[in-house]
N, C-alpha and C positions, 0 to 999 in steps of 0.2 A: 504493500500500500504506500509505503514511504517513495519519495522522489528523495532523499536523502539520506540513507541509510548513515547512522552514526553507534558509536561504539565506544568503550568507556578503557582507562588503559587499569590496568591490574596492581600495579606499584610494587610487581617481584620482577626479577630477569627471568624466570623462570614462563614469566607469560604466554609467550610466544609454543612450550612445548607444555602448554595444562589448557582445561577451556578456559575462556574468557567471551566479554561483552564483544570486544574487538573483534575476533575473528566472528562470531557469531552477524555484526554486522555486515562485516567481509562478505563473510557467504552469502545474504541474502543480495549484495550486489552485484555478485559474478553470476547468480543463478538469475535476477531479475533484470539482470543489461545495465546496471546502474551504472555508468564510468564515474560518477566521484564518491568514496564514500570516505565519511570521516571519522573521527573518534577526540574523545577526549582525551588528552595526554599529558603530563607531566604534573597529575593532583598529586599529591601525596609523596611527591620525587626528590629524595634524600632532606625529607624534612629534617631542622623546620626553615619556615620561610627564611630567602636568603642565604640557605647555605646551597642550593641546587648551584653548580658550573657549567659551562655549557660543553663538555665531556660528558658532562650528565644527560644533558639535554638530549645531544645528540645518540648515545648509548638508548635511553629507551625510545628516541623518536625512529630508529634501526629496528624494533621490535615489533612496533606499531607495522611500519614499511612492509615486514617480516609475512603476518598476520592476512595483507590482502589492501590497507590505508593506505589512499592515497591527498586526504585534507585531513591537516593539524589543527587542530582547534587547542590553542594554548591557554593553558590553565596554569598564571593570572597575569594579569598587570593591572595591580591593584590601585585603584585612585586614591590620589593624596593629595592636600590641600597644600598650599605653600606655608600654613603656618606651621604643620606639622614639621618635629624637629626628624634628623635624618637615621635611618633610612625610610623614613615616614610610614605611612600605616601600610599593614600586608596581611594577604588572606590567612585563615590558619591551617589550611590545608591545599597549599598549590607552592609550588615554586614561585618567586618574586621575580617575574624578567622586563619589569623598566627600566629607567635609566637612573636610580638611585645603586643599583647594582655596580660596583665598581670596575667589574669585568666585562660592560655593558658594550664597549666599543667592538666586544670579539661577537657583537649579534647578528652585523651585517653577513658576514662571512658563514655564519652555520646557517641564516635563515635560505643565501643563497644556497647552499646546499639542500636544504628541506626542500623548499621551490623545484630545484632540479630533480632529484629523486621522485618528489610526487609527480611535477607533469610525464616523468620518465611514466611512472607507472598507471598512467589514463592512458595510455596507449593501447590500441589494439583491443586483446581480449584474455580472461584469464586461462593459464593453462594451467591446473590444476591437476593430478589423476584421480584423487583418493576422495570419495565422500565419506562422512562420518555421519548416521545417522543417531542425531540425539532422540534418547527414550525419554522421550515427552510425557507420553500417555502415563510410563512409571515412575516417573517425577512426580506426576501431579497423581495418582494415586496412592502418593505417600503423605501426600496434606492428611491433618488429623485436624479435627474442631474441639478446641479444650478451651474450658473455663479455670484461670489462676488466680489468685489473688495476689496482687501485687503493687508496690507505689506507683503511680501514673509515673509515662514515661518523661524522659527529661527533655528529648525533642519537642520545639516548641509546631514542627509540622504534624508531630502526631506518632512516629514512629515509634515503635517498640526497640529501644535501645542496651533492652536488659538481654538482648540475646540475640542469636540467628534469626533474621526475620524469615517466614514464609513465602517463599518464591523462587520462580524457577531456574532465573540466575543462578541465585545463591545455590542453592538443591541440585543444580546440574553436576557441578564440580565433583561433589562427594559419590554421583552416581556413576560421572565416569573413570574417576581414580584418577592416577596419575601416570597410567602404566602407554593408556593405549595411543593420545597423541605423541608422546614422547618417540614411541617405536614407529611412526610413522614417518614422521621427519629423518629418525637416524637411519632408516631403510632407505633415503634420496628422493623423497618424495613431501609434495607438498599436498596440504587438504582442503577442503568447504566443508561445514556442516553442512549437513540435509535435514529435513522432518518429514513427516509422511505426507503432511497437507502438501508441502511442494512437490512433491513424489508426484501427486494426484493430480498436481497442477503443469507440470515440466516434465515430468519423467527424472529420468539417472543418468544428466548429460557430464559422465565420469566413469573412466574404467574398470573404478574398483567401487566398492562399497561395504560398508565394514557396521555391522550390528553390533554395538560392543554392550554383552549384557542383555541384551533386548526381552524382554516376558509379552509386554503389550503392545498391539500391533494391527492397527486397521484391516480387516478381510480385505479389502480392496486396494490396499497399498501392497499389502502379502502380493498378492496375485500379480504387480507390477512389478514386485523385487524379482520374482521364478522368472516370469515371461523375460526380463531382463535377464537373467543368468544362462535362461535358455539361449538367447541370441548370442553368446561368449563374453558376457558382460562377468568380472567376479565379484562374486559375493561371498566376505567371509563374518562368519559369527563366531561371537567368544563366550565362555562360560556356559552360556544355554542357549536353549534355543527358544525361538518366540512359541508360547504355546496358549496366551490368554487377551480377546478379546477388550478391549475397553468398554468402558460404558455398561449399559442395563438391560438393552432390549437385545433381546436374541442372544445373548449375550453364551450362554452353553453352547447353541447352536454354530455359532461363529466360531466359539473357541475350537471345539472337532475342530474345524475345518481347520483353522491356524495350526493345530496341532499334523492335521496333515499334510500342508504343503509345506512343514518342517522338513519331514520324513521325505517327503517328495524330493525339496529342494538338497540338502543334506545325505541325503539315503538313499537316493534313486536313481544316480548314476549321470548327475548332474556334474561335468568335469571341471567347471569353472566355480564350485560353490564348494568350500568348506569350513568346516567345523573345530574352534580349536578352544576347548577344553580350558588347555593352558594357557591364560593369557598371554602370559610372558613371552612366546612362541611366535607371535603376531608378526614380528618385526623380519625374523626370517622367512617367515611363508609368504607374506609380501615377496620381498627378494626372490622369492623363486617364481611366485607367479607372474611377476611382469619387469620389464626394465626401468631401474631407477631412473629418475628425470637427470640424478647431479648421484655421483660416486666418487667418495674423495678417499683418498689412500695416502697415509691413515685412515681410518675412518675418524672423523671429526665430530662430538656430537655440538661442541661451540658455533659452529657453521652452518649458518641458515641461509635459507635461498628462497626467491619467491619468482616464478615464471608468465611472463607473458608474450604473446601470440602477435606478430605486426604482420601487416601485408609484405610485407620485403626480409622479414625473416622473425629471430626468435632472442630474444631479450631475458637475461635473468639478473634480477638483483640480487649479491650476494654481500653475507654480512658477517663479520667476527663479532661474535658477541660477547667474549672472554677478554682478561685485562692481561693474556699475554698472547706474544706472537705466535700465528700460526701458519705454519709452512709445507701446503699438502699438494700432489697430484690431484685437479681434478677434470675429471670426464664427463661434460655434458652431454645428453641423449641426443637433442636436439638441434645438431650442428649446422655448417656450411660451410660452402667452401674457402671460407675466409672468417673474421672473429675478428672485434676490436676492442678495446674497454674505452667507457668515458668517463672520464675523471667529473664529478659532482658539485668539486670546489671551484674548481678553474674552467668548467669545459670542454677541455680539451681533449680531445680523441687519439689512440697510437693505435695501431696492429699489433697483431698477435701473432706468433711465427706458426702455431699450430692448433688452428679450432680443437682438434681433437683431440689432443694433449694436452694442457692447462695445468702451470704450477701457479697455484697462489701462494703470493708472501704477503700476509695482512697483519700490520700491528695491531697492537690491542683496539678495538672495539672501531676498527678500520672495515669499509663498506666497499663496494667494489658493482659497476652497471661495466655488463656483458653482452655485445651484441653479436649476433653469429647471423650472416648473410652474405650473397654471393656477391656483393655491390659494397661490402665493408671495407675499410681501408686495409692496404697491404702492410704487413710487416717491416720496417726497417732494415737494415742490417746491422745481424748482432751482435754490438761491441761490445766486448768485457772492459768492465772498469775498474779498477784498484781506488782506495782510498787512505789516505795520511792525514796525521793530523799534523796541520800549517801551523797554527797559532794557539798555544793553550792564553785566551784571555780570563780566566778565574782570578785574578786577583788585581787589586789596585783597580777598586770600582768609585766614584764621587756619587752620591745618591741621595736624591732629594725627593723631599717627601710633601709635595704639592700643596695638601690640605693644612699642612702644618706650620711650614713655612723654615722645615727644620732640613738639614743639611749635614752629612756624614760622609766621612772615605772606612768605606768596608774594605779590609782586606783580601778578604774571601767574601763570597755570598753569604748572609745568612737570614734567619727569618725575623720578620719583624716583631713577630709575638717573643723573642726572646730579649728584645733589648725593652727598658722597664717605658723608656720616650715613646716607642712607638707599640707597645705590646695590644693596644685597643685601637688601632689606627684600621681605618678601614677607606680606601680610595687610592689614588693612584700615587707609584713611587717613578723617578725617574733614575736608571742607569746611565753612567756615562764614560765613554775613556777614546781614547786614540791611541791607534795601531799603525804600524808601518807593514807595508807588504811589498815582497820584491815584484819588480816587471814580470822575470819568468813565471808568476805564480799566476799571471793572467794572460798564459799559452792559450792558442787556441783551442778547443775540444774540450778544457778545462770550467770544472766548474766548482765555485766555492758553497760550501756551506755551513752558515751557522748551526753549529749544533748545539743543546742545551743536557744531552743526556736521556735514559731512558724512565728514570723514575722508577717507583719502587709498587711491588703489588700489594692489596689489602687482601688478607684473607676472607673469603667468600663465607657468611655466618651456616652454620648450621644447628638444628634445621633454621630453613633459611627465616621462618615468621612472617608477620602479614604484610609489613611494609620495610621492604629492604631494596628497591629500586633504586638503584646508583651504578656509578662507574667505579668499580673498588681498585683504579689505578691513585697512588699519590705522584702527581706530575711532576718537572724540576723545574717548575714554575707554579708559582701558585695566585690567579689562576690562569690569566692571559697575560701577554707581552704585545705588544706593537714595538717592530724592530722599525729602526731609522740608521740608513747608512749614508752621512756624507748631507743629510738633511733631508732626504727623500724617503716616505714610507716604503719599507722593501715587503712589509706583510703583517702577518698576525702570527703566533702560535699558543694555541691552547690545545692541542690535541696532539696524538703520537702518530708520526713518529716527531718527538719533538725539534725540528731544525727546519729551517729553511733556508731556498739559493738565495743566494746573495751577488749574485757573480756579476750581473749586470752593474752594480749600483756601487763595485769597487773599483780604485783605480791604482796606480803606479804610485808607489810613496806613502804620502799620510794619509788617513780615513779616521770619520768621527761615526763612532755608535752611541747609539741612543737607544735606551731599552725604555718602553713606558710599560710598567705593572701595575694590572688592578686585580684586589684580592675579592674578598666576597666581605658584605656587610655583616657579618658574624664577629668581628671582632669589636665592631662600638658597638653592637647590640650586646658581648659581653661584660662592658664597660659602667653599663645602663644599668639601672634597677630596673624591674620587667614590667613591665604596663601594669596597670593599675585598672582592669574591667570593672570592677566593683559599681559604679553609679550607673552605668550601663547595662550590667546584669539586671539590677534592682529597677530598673525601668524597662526594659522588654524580655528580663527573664531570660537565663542561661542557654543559647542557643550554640554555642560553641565550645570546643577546650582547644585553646592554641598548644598545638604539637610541640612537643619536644621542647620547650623553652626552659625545662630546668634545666639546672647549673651551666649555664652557656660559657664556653671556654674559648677565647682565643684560637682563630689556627696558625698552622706556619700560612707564611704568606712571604711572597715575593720570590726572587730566583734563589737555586735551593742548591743547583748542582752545578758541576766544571761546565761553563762555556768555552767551545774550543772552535776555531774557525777548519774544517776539513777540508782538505783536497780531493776532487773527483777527476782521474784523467784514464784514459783509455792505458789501459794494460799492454804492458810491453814484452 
């Protein structure tokens, strides 16, 4: 019914391989021709307000991408009045992305990536192979009507906040476990949910289709799942099999039957339909029944991919989801006779020496668009390149700290939450120093790059809990830079791999860097005594609890690690 299909994001990494509102949007817009559909994203994203990066951002806006989204709908940019002191007022459950954020200048550059990803993926059509049919009918035949006695709830809309509310959302999760999306994905394959009403309404436009659990089960969708396994469509079921009618009327009557085109479909010598007991099993017998979309070797399960279908060929978006590098062969189904990637940030397009062969090397939570067509650009020729480091610049930094009006020479890097002047400082710092570089170091073929280091990883919590949606890299920046070489912007870095060329913007002799840092407003909001709700409560009544605001602690902030200027030049 919707012209919009929208969807809601989860607030784990894990999203993308359990159900969610997201993909359930998803699906109904690849099944209904919808080419936009959105979702909500970044509630609840490494709360609390203000401490979200845009590492972060982009990490779950990759999982949304992941899922089937292709509109962001970000969640917040909370409105704030000018007398508000800083970082003025913020939701208490969204990330803060206006311009009180001190990291705020690195927005242009991730949103042009979001933009490019999404129009990437309204493209064409989805290719999809696997439907997942959610048990609708056993969800909702596990609603029970009970009377409790209890305090009224605290929400002021009305919701029952003393527990899991009743609904199908919620209810879906726990009925389909955690077993069966997960082994779909790591088999190479991507999915849609189905239900029966669209069954009755579209058919099984999908190779596979997959009952996980199923009891209840419309006579007339049954009958469209057989006729489709008849025609070589697969159909596999887990745990049991469907053997009970929904609803009241006819209801024994129907059931027989369901119970027989079980036997029928299952038992009766139907080659494309089985039965697997073991869930756990699931993820191999795929593998055997059809060919994977994407087969990465290693097997990868950090590595998600989402496919669609253009007239001039076949497009996959692929994504590292993990906060460390990953380095795999992979093989897409779907080839041509040529393959190019388009870079997201920049634009820009290269070749690929081998459609059918693909080595990805993707930094932590690094994304990758893949086009394979016979009209794709050609490959270059492949030079190998060696790398040196040219210039260790780590020490003898002059750093001013804008908002303050304060002024240091660091030796070395270090964070600003350690020194006692700037330990609540939140906004921007500047780096500064002069380098000599010889002529030969700007040979032709040659390219320079600042590097900043790789950063350190967060341990991934377990189990993971209900909101743990972040990027668990600590960067060696914290949290963007705008580099200046020579007085020219050369770029931005908040993201890995941390470095950027610089090679155009150097020249023969002196060069002046300028590093500008902005951290995140967590540090004067720990500075602060915490808001003060109280006359506000007492006049519209407790509608909220702002996340996570106890004991707010300073983070590091500013440049962390060795900055070393590298050399790139063709290998000899």
């Amino acid at each position: 019914m919707a012209d919009l299909p929208e969807g809601e994001g989860k607030a784990t990494f894990n999203m993308w391989r359990e159900f969610s509102d997201t993909r359930w949007a998803a699906s109904a817009g690849h099944l209904f021709h919808r080419p936009v559909i959105s979702s909500e994203t970044w509630t609840w994203l490494h709360s609390p307000a203000f401490r979200a990066t845009p590492l972060d951002l982009k990490a779950e806006a990759d999982l949304h991408f992941l899922q089937g989204i292709n509109q962001l709908v970000g969640h917040g940019w909370p409105y704030s009045p000018s007398s508000a002191a800083e970082p003025g007022w913020h939701m208490y459950a969204a990330a803060a992305l206006n311009a009180h954020n001190p990291w705020f200048f690195a927005m242009p550059e991730l949103s042009r990536y979001l933009q490019r990803v999404s129009f990437a993926l309204r493209q064409g059509e989805p290719a999809n192979d696997v439907a997942l049919l959610l048990p609708n009918d056993d969800v909702w035949a596990s609603f029970k009507a009970q009377i409790s006695k209890q305090s009224s709830p605290t929400s002021f809309a009305g919701f029952d906040e003393t527990g899991s509310n009743v609904s199908i959302d919620e209810s879906m999760d726990e009925a389909l476990g955690k077993q069966v999306i997960a082994q779909i994905v790591d088999a190479g394959f991507n999915l849609d949910f189905i239900d029966a009403d669209t069954i009755n309404n579209v058919g099984i436009p999908y190779r596979v289709l997959i009952l996980p659990d199923v009891n209840r089960l419309p006579l007339s969708t049954y009958e469209k799942i057989v006729d489709f396994a008849r025609r070589g469509g697969i159909v596999i079921a887990t745990r049991r099999l469907p053997a009970t009618a929904p609803g009241l009327i006819h209801a024994d009557q129907e059931s027989a039957q369901i119970k027989e085109l079980s036997q029928r479909l299952f038992h009766g010598g139907i080659p494309t339909a089985h039965f697997l007991e073991d869930e756990a099993k699931l993820g191999a017998e795929m593998a055997s029944d059809a060919a994977p979309d994407l087969k990465l070797s290693p097997p990868t399960p950090e590595i998600g991919f989402i496919h669609r279908k253009l007239s001039a060929g076949n497009l996959y978006f692929v994504a590292n989801t993990s906060n460390e590098e990953k380095k795999v062969r992979a093989q897409f189904r779907d080839t041509a006779g040529r393959a190019e990637t388009w870079d997201s940030f920049s634009g820009a397009v290269s070749g690929l020496p081998d459609p059918r062969d693909i080595t990805l090397d993707l930094a932590p939570y690094e994304s990758r668009l893949i086009f394979f067509s016979d009209v794709a650009m050609a490959a270059p020729q492949d030079v190998k390149r060696s790398e040196s480091v040219e210039l260790d610049l780590s020490r003898k930094w002059k750093v001013t700290f804008d908002g303050m009006g304060l002024s240091t020479e660091m030796d070395r890097p270090a964070s600003w939450s350690e020194d006692s002047r700037t330990k609540f400082y939140s906004g921007l710092a500047t780096y500064r120093k002069n380098f000599h570089l010889p002529d030969k170091d700007l040979s032709q073929g040659t390219e320079i790059l600042l590097d900043f280091g790789d950063g350190s990883k967060e341990s991934l919590p377990f189990p993971p809990g209900e909101h743990n949606m972040k990027a668990y890299l600590e960067g060696p920046i914290r949290e963007a830079a705008q580099i200046y070489v020579n007085g020219k912007l050369a770029g931005v870095v908040w993201r890995p791999p941390f470095r950027l060329d610089v090679t155009s913007y150097l020249r023969a002799g002196g060069n002046d860097l300028r590093i500008v840092v902005g951290n995140t407003a967590i540090n004067s909001m720990a500075g602060q005594p915490p808001p003060d709700y109280r006359l506000l409560w007492e006049r519209y009544g407790k509608l909220f609890t702002p996340q996570d605001m106890e004991n707010l602690r300073p983070l590091p902030s500013g440049i962390s690690g060795p900055v070393k200027l590298v050399k790139s030049a063709p290998a000899r």
